[in-house]
C-alpha positions in Angstrom: -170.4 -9.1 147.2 -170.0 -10.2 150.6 -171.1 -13.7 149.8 -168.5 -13.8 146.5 -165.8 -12.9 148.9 -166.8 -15.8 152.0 -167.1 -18.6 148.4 -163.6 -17.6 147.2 -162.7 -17.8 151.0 -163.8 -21.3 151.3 -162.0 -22.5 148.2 -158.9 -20.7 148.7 -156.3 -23.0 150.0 -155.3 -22.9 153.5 -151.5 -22.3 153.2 -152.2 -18.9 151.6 -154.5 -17.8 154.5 -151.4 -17.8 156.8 -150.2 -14.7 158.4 -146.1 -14.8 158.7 -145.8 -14.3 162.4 -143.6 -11.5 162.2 -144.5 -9.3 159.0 -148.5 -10.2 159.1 -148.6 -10.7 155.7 -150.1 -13.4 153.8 -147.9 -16.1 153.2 -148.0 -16.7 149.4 -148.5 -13.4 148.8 -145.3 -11.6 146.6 -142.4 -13.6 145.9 -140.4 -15.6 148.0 -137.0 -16.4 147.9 -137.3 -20.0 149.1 -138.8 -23.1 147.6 -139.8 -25.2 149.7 -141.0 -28.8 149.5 -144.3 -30.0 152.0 -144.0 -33.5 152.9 -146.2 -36.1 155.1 -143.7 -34.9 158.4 -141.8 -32.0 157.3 -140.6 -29.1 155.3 -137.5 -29.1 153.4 -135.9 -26.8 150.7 -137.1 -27.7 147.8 -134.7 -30.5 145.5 -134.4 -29.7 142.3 -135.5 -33.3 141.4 -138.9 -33.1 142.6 -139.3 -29.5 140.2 -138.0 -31.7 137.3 -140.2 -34.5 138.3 -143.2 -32.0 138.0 -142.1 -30.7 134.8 -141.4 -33.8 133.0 -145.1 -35.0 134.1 -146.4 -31.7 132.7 -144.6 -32.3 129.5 -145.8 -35.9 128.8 -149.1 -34.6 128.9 -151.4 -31.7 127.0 -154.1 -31.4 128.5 -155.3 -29.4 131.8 -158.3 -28.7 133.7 -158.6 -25.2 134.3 -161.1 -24.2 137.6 -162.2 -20.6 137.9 -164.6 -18.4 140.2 -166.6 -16.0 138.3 -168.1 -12.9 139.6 -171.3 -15.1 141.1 -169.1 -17.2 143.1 -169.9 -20.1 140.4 -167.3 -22.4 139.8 -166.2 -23.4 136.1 -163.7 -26.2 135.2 -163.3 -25.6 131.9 -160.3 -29.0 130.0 -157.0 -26.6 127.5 -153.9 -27.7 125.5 -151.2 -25.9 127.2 -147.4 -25.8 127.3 -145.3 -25.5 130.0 -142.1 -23.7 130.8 -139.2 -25.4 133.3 -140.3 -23.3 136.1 -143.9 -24.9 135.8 -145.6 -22.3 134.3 -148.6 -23.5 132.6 -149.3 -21.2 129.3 -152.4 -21.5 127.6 -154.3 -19.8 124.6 -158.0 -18.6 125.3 -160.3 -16.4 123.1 -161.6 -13.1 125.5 -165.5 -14.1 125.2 -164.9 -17.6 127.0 -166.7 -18.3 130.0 -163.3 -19.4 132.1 -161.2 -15.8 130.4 -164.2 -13.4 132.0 -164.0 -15.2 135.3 -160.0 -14.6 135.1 -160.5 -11.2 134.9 -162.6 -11.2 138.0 -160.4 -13.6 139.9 -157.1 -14.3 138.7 -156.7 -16.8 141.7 -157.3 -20.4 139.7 -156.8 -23.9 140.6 -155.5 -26.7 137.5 -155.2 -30.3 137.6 -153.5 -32.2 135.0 -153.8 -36.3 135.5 -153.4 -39.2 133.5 -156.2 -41.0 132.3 -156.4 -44.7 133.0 -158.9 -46.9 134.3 -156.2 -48.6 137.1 -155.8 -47.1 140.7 -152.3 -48.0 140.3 -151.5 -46.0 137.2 -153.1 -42.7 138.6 -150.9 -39.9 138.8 -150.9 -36.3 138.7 -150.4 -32.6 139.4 -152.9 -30.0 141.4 -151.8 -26.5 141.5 -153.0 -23.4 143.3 -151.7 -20.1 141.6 -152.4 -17.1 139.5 -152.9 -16.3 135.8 -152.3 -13.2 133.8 -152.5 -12.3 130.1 -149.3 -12.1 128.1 -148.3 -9.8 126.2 -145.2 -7.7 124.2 -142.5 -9.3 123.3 -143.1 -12.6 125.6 -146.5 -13.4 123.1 -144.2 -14.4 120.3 -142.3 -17.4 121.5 -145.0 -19.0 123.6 -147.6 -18.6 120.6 -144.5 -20.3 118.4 -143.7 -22.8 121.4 -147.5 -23.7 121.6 -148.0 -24.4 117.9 -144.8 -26.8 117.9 -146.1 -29.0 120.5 -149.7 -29.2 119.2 -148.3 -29.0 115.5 -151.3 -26.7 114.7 -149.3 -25.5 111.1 -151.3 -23.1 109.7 -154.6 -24.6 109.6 -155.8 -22.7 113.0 -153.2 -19.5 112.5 -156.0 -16.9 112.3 -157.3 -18.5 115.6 -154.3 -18.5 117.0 -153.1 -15.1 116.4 -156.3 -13.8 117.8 -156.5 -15.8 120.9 -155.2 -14.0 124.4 -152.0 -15.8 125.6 -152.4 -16.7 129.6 -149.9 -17.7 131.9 -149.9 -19.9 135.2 -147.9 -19.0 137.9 -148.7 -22.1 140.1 -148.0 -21.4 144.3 -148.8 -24.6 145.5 -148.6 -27.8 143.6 -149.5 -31.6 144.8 -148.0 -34.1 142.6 -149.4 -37.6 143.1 -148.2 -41.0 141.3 -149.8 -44.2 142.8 -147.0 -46.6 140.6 -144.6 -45.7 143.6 -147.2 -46.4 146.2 -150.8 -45.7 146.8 -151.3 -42.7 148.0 -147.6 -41.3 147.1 -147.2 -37.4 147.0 -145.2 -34.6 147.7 -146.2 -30.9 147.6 -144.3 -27.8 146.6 -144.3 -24.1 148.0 -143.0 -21.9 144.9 
């Protein structure tokens, strides 16, 4: 166990390792009141803009890479269809047996990257996040499952998978955008 517990250690990002000086809790840990955005020289609160920037990448794209840590301390990046909600929550259907869905349940803690493909170092861009998932369920299921088919216009065709999937949502932390058309190496980083 010990050794599970130094390998999540070593890929859990430094910002949530922090203690606040005067509480000694973990920054990251619970919800904080503040977003803030991490630049190259400073912290700022966090500009509406850049959230809407984040979404609106999220939106033009469908597909995410989803890493996990299963009970071995093995990792598993495992590509979804998701949809995403304004506050960049990532939602995501996923039958129980898969591989990624049993290592949730040992480690909620995940880490996504969503990118756009090209073959030009000039056209990369995209998001990394740091957060936690959950299962969703009650009344919430019904409009992300309804949400979900829209966007990948699944009809009927897959309903009985659908309806029998587990619903998960992403509650990103931290999250890098990246978009080398402004510059190379352009980012900015948000602390939700």
């Amino acid at each position: 166990m010990d050794s599970c517990r130094d390998a999540q250690r070593r890929l859990r990002p430094s910002h949530l390792d922090r203690q606040a000086p005067s509480t000694g809790r973990r920054i990251g840990a619970g919800k904080q009141k503040r977003k803030t955005v991490k630049t190259q020289s400073s912290r700022q609160p966090a500009g509406a803009g850049k959230i809407r920037k984040v979404y609106e990448f999220l939106q033009s794209e469908s597909t995410l890479v989803l890493s996990t840590l299963s009970a071995g301390a093995a990792v598993h990046s495992t590509p979804l269809f998701y949809s995403v909600a304004e506050n960049l929550d990532l939602m995501w259907l996923s039958s129980a047996d898969s591989r990624h869905s049993q290592s949730v349940r040992v480690e909620p803690q995940v880490s996504i990257a969503v990118f756009r493909a090209t073959f030009e170092w000039r056209k990369i861009a995209g998001v990394q996040m740091h957060g936690f998932c959950s299962i969703v369920e009650g009344p919430e299921r019904s409009p992300i499952l309804d949400a979900y088919r829209s966007r990948f216009q699944l009809g009927t065709v897959m309903s009985f998978a659908v309806s029998t999937s587990l619903v998960y949502r992403f509650r990103p932390q931290w999250v890098r955008y990246i978009d080398n058309q402004k510059r190379f190496g352009y980012k900015f980083e948000l602390l939700l």
